[in-house]
Structure formats: C-alpha cells, structure tokens
DRENMIMAR-742600 format. One record per residue (C-alpha): residue in three letters; x, y, z. Coordinates in steps of 0.25 Angstrom, whole numbers, plus 5000, padded with zeros to 4 digits. Layout:
BEGIN
Ala	X	Y	Z
...
This chain:
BEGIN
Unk	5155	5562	5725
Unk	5150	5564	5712
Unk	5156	5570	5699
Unk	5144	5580	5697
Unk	5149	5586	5713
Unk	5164	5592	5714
Unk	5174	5585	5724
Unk	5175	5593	5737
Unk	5190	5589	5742
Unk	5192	5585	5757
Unk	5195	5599	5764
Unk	5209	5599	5773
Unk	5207	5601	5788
Unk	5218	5608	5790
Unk	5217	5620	5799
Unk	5231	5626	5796
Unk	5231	5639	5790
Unk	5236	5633	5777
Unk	5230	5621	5775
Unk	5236	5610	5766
Unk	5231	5611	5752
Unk	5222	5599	5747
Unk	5221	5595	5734
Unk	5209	5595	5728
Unk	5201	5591	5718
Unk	5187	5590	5712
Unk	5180	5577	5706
Unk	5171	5586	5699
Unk	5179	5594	5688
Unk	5183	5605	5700
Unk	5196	5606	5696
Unk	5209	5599	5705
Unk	5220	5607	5711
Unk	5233	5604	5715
Unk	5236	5609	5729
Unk	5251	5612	5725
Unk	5247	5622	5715
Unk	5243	5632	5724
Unk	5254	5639	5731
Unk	5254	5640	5747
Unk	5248	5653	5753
Unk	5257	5663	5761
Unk	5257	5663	5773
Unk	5255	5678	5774
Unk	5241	5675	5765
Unk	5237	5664	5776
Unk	5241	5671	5789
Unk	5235	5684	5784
Unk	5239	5699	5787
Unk	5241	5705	5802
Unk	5228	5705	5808
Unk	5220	5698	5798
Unk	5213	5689	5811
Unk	5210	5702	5818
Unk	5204	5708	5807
Unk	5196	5700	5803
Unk	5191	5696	5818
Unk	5189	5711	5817
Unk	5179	5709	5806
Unk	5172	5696	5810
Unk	5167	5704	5825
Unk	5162	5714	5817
Unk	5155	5705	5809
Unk	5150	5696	5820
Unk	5145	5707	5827
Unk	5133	5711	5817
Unk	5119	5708	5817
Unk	5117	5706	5802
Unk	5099	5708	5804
Unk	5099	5697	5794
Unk	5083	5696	5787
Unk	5078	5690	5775
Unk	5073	5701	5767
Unk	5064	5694	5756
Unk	5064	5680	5749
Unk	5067	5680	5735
Unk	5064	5667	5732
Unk	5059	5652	5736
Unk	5065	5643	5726
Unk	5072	5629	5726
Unk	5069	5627	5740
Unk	5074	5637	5743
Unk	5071	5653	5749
Unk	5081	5663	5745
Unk	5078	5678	5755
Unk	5087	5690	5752
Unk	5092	5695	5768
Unk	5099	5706	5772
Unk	5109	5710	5784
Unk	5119	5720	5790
Unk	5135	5715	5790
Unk	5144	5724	5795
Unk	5147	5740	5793
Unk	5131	5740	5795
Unk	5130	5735	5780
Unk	5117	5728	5776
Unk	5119	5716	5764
Unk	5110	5707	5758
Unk	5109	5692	5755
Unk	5101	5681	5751
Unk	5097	5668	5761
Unk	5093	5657	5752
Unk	5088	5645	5761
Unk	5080	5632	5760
Unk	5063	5635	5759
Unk	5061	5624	5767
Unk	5067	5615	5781
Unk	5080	5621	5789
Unk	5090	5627	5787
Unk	5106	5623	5793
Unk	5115	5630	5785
Unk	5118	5644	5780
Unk	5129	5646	5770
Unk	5133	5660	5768
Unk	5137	5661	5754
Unk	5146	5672	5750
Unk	5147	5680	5735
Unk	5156	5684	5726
Unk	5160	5698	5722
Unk	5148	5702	5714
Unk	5140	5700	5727
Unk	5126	5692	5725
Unk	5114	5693	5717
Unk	5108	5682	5725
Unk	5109	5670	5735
Unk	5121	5659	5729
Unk	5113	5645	5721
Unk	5113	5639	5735
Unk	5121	5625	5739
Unk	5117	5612	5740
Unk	5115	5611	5755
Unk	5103	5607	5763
Unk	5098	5616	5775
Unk	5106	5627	5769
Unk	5103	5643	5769
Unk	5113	5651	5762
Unk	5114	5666	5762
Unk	5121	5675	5752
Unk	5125	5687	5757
Unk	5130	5700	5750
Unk	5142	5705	5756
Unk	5144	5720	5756
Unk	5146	5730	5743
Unk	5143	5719	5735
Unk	5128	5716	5726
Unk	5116	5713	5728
Unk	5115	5714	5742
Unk	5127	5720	5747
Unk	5128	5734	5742
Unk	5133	5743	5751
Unk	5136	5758	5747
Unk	5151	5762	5744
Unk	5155	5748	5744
Unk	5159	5744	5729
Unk	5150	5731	5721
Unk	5161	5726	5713
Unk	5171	5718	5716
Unk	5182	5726	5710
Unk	5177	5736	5719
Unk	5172	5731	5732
Unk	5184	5723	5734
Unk	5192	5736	5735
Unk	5181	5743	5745
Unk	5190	5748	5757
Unk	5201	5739	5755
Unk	5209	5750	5760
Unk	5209	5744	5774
Unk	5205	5730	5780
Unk	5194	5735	5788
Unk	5188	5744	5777
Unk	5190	5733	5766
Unk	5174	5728	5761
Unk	5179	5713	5762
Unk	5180	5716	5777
Unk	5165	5718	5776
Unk	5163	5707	5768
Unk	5169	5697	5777
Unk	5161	5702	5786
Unk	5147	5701	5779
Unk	5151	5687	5778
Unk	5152	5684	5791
Unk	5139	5694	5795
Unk	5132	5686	5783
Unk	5135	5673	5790
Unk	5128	5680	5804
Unk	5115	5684	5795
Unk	5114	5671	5789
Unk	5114	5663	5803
Unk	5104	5676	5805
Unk	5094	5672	5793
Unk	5097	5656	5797
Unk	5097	5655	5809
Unk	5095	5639	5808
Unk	5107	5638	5802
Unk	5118	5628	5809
Unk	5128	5629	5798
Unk	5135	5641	5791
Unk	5143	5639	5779
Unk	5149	5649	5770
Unk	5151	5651	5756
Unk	5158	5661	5746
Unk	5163	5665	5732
Unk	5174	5674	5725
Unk	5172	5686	5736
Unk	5164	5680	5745
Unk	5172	5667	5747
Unk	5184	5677	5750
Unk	5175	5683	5758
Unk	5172	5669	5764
Unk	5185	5665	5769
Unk	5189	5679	5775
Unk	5175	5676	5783
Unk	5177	5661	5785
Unk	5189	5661	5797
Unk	5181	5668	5806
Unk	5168	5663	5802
Unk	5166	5653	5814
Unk	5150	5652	5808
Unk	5154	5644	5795
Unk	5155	5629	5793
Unk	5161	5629	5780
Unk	5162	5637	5769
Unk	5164	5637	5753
Unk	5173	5648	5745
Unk	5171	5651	5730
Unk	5184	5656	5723
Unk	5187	5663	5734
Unk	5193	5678	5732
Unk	5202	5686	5741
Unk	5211	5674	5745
Unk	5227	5676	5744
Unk	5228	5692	5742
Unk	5242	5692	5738
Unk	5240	5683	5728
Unk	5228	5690	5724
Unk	5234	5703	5723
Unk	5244	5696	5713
Unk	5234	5692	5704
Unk	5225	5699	5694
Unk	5212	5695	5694
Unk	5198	5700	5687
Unk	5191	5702	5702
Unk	5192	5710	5714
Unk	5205	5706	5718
Unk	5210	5713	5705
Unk	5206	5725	5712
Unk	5214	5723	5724
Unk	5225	5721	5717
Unk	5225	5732	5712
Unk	5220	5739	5722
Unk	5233	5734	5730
Unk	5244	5739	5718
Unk	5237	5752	5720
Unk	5238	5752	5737
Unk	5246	5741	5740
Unk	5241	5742	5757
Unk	5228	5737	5750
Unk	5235	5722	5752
Unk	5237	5724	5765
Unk	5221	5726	5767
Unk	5215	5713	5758
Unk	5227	5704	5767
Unk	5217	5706	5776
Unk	5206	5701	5766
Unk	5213	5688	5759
Unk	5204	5676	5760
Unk	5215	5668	5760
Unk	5221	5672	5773
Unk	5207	5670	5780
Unk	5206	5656	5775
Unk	5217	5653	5783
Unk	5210	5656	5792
Unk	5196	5646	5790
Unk	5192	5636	5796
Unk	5179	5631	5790
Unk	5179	5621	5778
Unk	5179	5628	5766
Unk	5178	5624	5753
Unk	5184	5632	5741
Unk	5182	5634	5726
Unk	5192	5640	5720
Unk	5195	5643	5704
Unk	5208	5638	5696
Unk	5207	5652	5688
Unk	5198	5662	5692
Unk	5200	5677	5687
Unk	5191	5684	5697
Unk	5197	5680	5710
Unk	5211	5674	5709
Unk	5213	5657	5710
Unk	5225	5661	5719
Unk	5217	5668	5729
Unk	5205	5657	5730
Unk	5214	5645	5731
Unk	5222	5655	5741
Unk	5209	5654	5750
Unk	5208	5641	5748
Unk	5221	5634	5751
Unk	5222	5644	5764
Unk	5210	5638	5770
Unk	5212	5634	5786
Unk	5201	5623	5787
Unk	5194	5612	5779
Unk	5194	5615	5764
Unk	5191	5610	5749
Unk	5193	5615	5735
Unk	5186	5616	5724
Unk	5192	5621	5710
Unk	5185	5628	5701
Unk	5190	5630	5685
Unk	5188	5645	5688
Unk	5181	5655	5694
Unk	5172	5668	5690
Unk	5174	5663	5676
Unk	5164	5655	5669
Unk	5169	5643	5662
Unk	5164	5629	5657
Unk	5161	5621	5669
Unk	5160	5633	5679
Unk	5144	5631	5681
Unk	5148	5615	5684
Unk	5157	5618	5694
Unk	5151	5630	5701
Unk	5140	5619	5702
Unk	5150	5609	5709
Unk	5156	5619	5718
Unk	5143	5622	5724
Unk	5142	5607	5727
Unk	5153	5607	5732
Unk	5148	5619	5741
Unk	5137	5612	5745
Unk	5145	5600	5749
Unk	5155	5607	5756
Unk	5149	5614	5764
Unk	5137	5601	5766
Unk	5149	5590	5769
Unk	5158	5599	5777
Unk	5155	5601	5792
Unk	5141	5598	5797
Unk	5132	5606	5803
C-alpha cells in the first residue's frame, strides 16, 4: 500500500463479546495506539441492562413492519458522473423524513451504503466514496435539519438528545434507531438492484449506527466516525462540549435518567455486532468523549479495524489530510471486506 492511502489493520475474528484488542497502527501518519492503554470494559457496559435484547427486538418489529412509500421527489443535480434526487419517506410514529440518493448516471447499480449524520443533521448528501456500482442515501433522522423537522422535537443537540429521556420507550433515540433501520428499507426501495448494503455514520449517527447494527441482518459491513453514546458510565463522568454534557447534567438533576440511556449505550450494542466494522476514533476530541468512542470500539463482537485520528470536531493542521485518508480507508474497507 501506498504512503499517500492510510494502513487499514487486519480486523480480529473473534465472535466473543469482548474481543481481544489488536494493536494498531497506520502507515500513513493516522496515529498508533497501544492496546494496553485502554482499560477493559465492565461487564455491566457489555452485557447491558435487563431487557436490553427485548427492548430493542421490540423496536426492530416495529420498524420492520412499515412501509416507508419511498419516491424520488426532484433531481438537484447531474454532476461528476453522478445524479444526486432528494427522496422522501415515512419511518415510525407516522413520521415523514427526507434524504438525498446520490447514484451513478450511468450502468448498474450493486451497492447502497446508508450513510448516517452527525448531530446538526444534513444540508446535503455526504462527498460520496470511492466505490464502483455504489448508490449511497443520506437520510435525515427525525427532529434534526434539513430534512427531519418534526414539530415538538428539539434541532439542537443539546436539546434533542434530552427529548423524552424520561423513559426508554419515549427517549427520541429510540426513534432514531429506528429511522435507521427504516432508512436501510427505503433505500432497498429506491435501489431495488441493489445486492449489497453497507452502512455508514458519524458522531451521532455512528452511535446511532452500532445500536442499529446487532439486529441489522441487511448490512455487510459497516464504517463508524468518532462514534458518540458508547460507554455511558464513563460518559456520564466526563465533561464534554456536546450533548452528552446535557445528560450529565441531566442525570445530577434526575439520577433515574441513567437508568433510561443504559438502554441506549453504544457500546453495549456493539457487543452485540456481528458485521466488520471499521472504526475512526479521535485521541482527543471535546465534543464526544475519546473514552466513549474507543469504548464502541474495543466492545465490537465481529471483525473489526482502527483508525486514529489526532482529533475530532476540532480543526487542526493535517485534519483536511486525514479526513481524506479516512474516507479511503472507507471506501477500501468496505470494497476489500466481504464480497457481494
């Protein structure tokens, strides 16, 4: 490989709910980490709280059950080879969110990557990856912008990471996970050549990623960007500038809120994947805590790979020349890994 593309480290096989770390490293200036620096996760973080299976069985019928009336609503634009529509489609709760589909012009298309955002939502469809034959939709998940407003659920993240975290059934990330998996439903819709599904996401939607992935029988592989919501204990120790400030906070004021986002920890349905997935993780990151993303990491059941990154939601002096490596690496993940 060359020195211009970043090192993507043999992945274990182990199928253990606690894999053994790997180190890893990266030719290409990524960074290296030491396996021993990261301590091991509880087992009270891997198994998960009391029902977490059922619960989220619960939600994954629900979500099956919809038919999302996914259509292409206009084309914005035929550029680089490439036609990028905005769609629509319902999710659960009767909810209708918006996305774009960005997909060759021309010859057939194989693969659909679903491809998650960040908390801020989306203006847009992601810069697309490096892979032939490959639609990729951007869906918005619900509460957040452009495409995802929905009345009385907060935009912000500070905010919407709060709405109805009273209960597990009422918290909006319940919802979120399953707009994923409805997304993943709608894109099969919109594709219906399709052979292959893969999955991506970032900050929020790369937590949101690995509570979807156990139960996501659909996806090959998969790739997380500094992945929030992992490790919730550890989270709730640590001051951050994101939204899981807010439930710290949140939880000093009504400690029962705890019980409610055990159900929501990333890292605890990680355990529980099984797909390849390859993760991006920031050595300092004042957004969504290093601990937390390292946590989904390391808790991963299946294949995996690392990728570190000098620092996330920052900017920094090689952050454009890495962010470029990392979608390479992206692109060759999810290209090398298993074949259609």
């Amino acid at each position: 490989m060359s020195s211009a593309q970043p090192a993507v480290h043999s992945p274990t096989t182990s199928t253990e709910s606690s894999p053994t770390p790997v180190p890893v490293t990266s030719s290409a200036g990524l960074g290296a980490f030491d396996a021993d620096d990261f301590p091991p996760l509880g087992e009270a973080v891997l198994r998960g709280p009391d029902g977490f299976d059922a619960f989220w069985q619960v939600a994954r019928d629900e979500a099956l059950v919809v038919d999302p009336q996914a259509e292409r609503v206009e084309v914005l634009s035929r550029e680089d080879g490439r036609v990028v529509t905005r769609v629509r489609f319902r999710t659960t709760d009767g909810i209708e969110l918006g996305g774009w589909l960005s997909e060759p012009a021309e010859g057939p298309v194989r693969r659909v990557v679903v491809r998650l955002h960040g908390y801020g939502g989306a203006e847009g469809p992601h810069d697309p990856l490096d892979l032939a034959e490959t639609a990729e939709l951007t869906p918005v998940l619900r509460g957040l912008p452009t495409l995802g407003l929905v009345d009385g659920i907060p935009t912000t993240g500070d905010l919407h990471v709060l709405h109805g975290i009273a209960h597990r059934d009422t918290y909006v990330h319940r919802g979120c996970v399953q707009d994923a998996w409805v997304s993943l439903t709608a894109a099969l819709r919109l594709v219906p050549g399709a052979q292959r599904v893969d999955l991506t996401g970032s900050s929020f939607g790369g937590g949101i990623g690995a509570l979807a992935l156990p139960l996501e029988d659909r996806v090959t592989a998969a790739c997380l960007d500094v992945p929030s919501f992992g490790n919730h204990p550890a989270r709730l120790e640590t001051p951050c500038a994101g939204s899981g400030e807010s439930v710290r906070l949140a939880v000093l004021d009504d400690p029962s809120v705890r019980d409610v986002v055990a159900y929501f920890d990333a890292a605890t349905a990680a355990a529980r994947v099984r797909q390849p997935v390859l993760v991006s993780a920031a050595r300092v990151d004042p957004v969504v805590p290093p601990v937390g993303q390292l946590s989904v990491y390391y808790a991963l059941g299946g294949p995996r790979s690392l990728l570190l990154l000098t620092a996330g939601h920052s900017e920094y002096p090689e952050q454009e020349r890495e962010e470029r490596l990392m979608r390479a690496a992206y692109a060759e993940w999810l290209r090398t890994g298993p074949q259609i």
